[in-house]
C-alpha positions, 0 to 999 in steps of 0.5 A: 066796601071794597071791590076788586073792579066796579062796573058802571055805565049810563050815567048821563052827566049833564041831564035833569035824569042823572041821579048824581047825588046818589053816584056820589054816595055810592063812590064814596062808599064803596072802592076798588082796584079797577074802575071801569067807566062803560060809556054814555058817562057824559051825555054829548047829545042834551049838552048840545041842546041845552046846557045843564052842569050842576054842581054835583055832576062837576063833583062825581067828575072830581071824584072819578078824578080823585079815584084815578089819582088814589090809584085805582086803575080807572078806564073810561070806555065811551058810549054813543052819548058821549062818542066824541071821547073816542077820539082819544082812545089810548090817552090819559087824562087825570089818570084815566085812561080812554079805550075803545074797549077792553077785556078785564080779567077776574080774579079766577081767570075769566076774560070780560069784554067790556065795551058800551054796547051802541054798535049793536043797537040797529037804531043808532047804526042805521037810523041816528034820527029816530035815536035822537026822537027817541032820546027826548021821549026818554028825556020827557018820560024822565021828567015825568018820573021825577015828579012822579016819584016826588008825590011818591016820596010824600007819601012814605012810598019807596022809588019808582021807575015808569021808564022801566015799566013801560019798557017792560009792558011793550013787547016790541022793547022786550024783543029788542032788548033779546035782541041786543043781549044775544047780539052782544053775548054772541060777539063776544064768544066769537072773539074767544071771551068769557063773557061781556060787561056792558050798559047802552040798554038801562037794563041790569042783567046778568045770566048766560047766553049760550055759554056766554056770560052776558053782564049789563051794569044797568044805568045812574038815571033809573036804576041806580046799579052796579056790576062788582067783581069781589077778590075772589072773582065773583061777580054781583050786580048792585042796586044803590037804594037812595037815602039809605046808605046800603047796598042792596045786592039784586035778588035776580042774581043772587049767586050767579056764580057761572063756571068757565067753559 
């Protein structure tokens, strides 16, 4: 399938949580003009700890590098994770392109701020410590999915995420999730943008806030989502089903087709 710009964030290359196998089907699947790269695609903070590169983390760098040199207009964005790229905003490595952030505008004229996200997450500005504890209960929690979907697999039963369940049973993580989503939604209205594309928070959404539409491409170690633009401007969120070599668009927003202000 092709698309005018692919949407994709959090894929923590250099963990045991990165599904790097299913990113790579995805990619080779589906193409587009634009490929935007919205941060945290290399996860800085565990490759400090503990050295983790297999080799098909090395192929889904080679194929983003492939990607770029096909012609596609690939723009990398990063994250907190992977905050030393900063540094090289407005460089080209392999033909991609590193940037703070940037706004995307679609096929029917919307401007789309795309950043990663982390500047609006309280936790990382004022407390980088309890990020960094709450990175290895994340990192731990990962473990235990993947040994929980293993048993699952045996027994004929589809992907689980506990990660996400939990964050949706514990309401202090759903305030905080409300929180940011209205934080970033309402920055980008005050710069004069349609709407906002961006990941940090592993929850695909999208939907208006305030006249602003609020767009998070979810994450590659849960979820397994991308946010597509098609040719004549829409917008989808896609949801990568492993081993099944579909796309299953997700049922939540199905034709969120939002008109400009």
């Amino acid at each position: 399938m092709r698309y005018r710009a692919i949407f994709i964030s959090d894929l923590h290359l250099g963990t045991p949580g990165c599904q790097a196998g299913e990113l790579l089907s995805f990619l080779k699947a589906n193409d587009s003009n634009f490929l935007y790269l919205v941060g945290d695609i290399v996860d800085g903070w565990q490759l400090r700890r503990r050295w983790h590169w297999p080799q098909a983390h090395n192929d889904v760098v080679q194929k983003l590098l492939r990607r770029a040199r096909k012609g596609s207009e690939v723009i990398y964005v990063p994250g907190n994770h992977d905050e030393f790229a900063r540094q090289f905003g407005g460089h080209r490595f392999g033909g991609i392109e590193v940037r703070q952030e940037t706004v995307h505008v679609t096929a029917d004229g919307r401007r789309l701020w795309v950043v990663h996200g982390d500047y609006f997450d309280g936790v990382i500005q004022c407390a980088k410590w309890l990020a960094y504890l709450g990175d290895n209960l994340y990192e731990f929690t990962l473990r235990l999915n993947r040994h929980l979907n293993h048993l699952r697999g045996r027994f004929g039963l589809p992907y689980w995420s506990l990660s996400a369940y939990l964050k949706q049973k514990v309401k202090k993580a759903l305030n905080y999730v409300t929180d940011f989503e209205a934080a970033v939604a309402a920055e980008a209205r005050r710069r004069g943008h349609h709407g906002v594309v961006c990941g940090h928070i592993h929850r695909a959404e999208m939907r208006e806030i305030d006249g602003t539409l609020y767009c998070n491409d979810g994450d590659w170690v849960e979820s397994r989502t991308a946010l597509v633009e098609h040719f004549d401007g829409r917008l989808e969120l896609l949801h990568w089903m492993p081993h099944s070599a579909v796309v299953v668009p997700r049922p939540e927003v199905l034709d969120l087709e939002t008109e400009t202000a």
